[in-house]
DSSP file (Angstrom, degrees, kcal/mol; ACC not computed):
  #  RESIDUE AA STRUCTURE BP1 BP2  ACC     N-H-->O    O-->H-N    N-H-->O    O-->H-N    TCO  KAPPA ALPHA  PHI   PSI    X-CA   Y-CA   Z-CA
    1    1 A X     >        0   0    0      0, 0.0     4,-2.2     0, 0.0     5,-0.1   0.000 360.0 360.0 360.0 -40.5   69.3 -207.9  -58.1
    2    2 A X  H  >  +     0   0    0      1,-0.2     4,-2.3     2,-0.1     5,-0.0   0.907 360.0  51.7 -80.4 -12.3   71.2 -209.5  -55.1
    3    3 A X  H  > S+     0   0    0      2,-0.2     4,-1.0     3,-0.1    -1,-0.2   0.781 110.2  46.5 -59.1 -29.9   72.4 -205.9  -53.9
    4    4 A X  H >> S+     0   0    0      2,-0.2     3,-4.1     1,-0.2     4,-0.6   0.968 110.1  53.9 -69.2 -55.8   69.2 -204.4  -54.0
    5    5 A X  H >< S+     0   0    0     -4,-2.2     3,-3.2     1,-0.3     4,-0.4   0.869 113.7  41.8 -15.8 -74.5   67.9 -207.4  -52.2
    6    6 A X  H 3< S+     0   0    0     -4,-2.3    -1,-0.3     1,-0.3    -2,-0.2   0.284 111.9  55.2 -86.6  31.2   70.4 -207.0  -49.5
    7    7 A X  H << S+     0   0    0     -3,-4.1    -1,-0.3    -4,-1.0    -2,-0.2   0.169 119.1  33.9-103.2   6.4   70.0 -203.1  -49.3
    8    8 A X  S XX S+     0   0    0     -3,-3.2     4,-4.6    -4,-0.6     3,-2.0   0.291  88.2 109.1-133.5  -0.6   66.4 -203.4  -48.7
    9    9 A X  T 34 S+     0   0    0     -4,-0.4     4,-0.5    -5,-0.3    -3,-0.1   0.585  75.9  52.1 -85.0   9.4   66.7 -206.5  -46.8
   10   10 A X  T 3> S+     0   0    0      2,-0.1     4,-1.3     3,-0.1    -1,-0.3   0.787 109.0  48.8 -97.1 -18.6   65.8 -204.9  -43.5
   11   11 A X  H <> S+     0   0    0     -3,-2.0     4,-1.2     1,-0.2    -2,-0.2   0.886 109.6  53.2 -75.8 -40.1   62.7 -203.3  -44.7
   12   12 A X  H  < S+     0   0    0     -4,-4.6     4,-0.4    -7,-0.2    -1,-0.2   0.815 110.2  40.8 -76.8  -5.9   61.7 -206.0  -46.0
   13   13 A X  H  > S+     0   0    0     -4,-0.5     4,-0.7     1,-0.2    -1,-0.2   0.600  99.5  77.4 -93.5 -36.7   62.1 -208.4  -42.9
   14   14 A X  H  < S+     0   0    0     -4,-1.3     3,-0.4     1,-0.2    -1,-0.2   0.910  93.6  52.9 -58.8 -45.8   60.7 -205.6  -40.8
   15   15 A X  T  < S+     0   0    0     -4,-1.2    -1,-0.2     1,-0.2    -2,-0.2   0.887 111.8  34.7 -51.7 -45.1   56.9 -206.6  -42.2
   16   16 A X  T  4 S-     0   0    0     -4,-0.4     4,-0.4     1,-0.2    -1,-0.2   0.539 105.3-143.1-106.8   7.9   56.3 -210.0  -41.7
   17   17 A X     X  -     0   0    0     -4,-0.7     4,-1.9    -3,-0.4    -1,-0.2  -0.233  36.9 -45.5  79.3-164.2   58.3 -210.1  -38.3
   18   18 A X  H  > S+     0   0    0      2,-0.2     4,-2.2     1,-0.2     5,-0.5   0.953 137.9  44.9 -67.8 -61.1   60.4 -212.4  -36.7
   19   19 A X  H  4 S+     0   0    0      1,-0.2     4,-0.2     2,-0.2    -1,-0.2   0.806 112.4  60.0 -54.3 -24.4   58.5 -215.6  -37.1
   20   20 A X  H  > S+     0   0    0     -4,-0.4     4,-3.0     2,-0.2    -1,-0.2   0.906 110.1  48.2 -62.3 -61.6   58.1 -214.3  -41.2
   21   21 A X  H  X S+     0   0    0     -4,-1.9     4,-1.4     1,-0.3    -2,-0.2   0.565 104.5  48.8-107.4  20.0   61.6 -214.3  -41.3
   22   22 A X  H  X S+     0   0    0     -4,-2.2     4,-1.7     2,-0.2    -1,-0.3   0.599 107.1  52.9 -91.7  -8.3   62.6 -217.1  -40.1
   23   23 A X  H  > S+     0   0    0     -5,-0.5     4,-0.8    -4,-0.2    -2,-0.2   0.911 114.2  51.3 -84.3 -45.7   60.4 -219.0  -42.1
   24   24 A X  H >X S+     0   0    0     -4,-3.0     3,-2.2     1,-0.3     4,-0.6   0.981 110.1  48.5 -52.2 -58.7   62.2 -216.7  -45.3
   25   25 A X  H >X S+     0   0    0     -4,-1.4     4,-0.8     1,-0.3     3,-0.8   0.875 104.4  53.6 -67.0 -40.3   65.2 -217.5  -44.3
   26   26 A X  H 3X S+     0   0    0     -4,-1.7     4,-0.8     1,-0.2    -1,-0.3   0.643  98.3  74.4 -58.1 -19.0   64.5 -221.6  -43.9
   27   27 A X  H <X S+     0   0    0     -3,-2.2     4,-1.3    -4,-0.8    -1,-0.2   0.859  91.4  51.8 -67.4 -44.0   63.1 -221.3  -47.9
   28   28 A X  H <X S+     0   0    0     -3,-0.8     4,-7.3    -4,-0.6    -1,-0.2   0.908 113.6  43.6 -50.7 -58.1   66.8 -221.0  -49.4
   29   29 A X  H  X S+     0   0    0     -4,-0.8     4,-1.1     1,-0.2    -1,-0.2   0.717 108.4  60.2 -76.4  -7.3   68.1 -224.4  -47.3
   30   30 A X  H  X S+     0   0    0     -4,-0.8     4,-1.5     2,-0.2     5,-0.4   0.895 112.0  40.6 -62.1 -43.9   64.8 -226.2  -48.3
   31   31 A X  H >X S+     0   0    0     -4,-1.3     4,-2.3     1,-0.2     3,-1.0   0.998 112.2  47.8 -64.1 -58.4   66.0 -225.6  -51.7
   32   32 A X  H 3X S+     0   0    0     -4,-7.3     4,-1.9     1,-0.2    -1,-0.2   0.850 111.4  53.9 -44.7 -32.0   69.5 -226.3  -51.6
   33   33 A X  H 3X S+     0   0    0     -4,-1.1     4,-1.3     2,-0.2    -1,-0.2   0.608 116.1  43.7 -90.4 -19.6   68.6 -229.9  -49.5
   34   34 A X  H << S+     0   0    0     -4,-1.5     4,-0.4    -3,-1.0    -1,-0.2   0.705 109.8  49.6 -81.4 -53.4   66.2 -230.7  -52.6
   35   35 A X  H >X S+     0   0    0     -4,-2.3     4,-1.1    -5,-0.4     3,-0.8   0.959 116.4  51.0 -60.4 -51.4   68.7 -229.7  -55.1
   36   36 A X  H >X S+     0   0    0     -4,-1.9     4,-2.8     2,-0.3     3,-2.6   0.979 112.1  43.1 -32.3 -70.4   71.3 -232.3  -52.8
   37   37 A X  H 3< S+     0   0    0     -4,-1.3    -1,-0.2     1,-0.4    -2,-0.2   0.229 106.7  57.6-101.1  30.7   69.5 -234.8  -52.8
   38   38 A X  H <4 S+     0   0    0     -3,-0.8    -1,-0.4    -4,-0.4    -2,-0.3   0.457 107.6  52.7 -97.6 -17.6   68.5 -234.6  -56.3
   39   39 A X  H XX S+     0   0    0     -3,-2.6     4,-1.4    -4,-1.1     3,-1.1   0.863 106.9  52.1 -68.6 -76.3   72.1 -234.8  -57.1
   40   40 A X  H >X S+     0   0    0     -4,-2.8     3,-2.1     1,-0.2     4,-2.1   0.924 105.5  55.2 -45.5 -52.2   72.6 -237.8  -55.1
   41   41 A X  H 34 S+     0   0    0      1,-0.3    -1,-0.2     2,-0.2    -2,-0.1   0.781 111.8  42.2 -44.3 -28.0   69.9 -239.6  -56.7
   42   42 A X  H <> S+     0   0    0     -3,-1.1     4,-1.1    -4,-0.2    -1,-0.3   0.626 112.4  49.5 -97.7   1.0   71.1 -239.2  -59.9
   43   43 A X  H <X S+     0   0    0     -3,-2.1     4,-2.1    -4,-1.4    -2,-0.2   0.710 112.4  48.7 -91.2  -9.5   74.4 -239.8  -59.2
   44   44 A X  H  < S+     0   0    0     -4,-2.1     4,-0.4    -5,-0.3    -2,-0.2   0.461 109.9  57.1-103.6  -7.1   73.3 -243.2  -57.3
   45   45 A X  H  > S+     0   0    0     -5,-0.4     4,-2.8     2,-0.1     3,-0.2   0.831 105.5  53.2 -74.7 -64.7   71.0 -244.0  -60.6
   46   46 A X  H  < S+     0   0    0     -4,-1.1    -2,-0.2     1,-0.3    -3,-0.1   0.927 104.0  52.1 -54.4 -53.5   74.1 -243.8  -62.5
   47   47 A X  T >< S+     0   0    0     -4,-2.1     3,-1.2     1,-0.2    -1,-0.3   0.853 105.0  54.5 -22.3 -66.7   75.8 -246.0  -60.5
   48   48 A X  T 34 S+     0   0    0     -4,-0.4     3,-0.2     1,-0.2    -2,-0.2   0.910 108.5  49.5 -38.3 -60.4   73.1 -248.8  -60.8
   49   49 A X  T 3< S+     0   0    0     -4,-2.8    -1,-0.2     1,-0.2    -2,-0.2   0.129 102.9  58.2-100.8  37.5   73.2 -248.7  -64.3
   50   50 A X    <         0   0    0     -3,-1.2    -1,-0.2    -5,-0.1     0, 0.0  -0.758 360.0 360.0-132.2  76.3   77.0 -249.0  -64.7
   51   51 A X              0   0    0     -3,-0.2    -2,-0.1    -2,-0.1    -3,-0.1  -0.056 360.0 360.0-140.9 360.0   76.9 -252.2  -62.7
């Protein structure tokens, strides 16, 4: 799935333009920075209730 992705990934960027794909491209690190600091919280929970 992620070759096709990135064998198509100019056609598909060609539609929604520049401003389109920057906005695509900013969706991945939204996720990852959510995922983070879902990590930390639970590691800083755990922490708390080992004290």
């Amino acid at each position: 799935m992620t070759l096709s992705l990135l064998n198509y990934s100019e056609n598909l960027l060609r539609r929604p333009g520049r401003a389109g794909a920057r906005t695509i491209s900013r969706i991945p690190a939204f996720i990852l920075l959510a995922i983070g600091v879902q990590v930390i919280r639970e590691g800083l929970r755990g922490l708390i209730a080992g004290m």
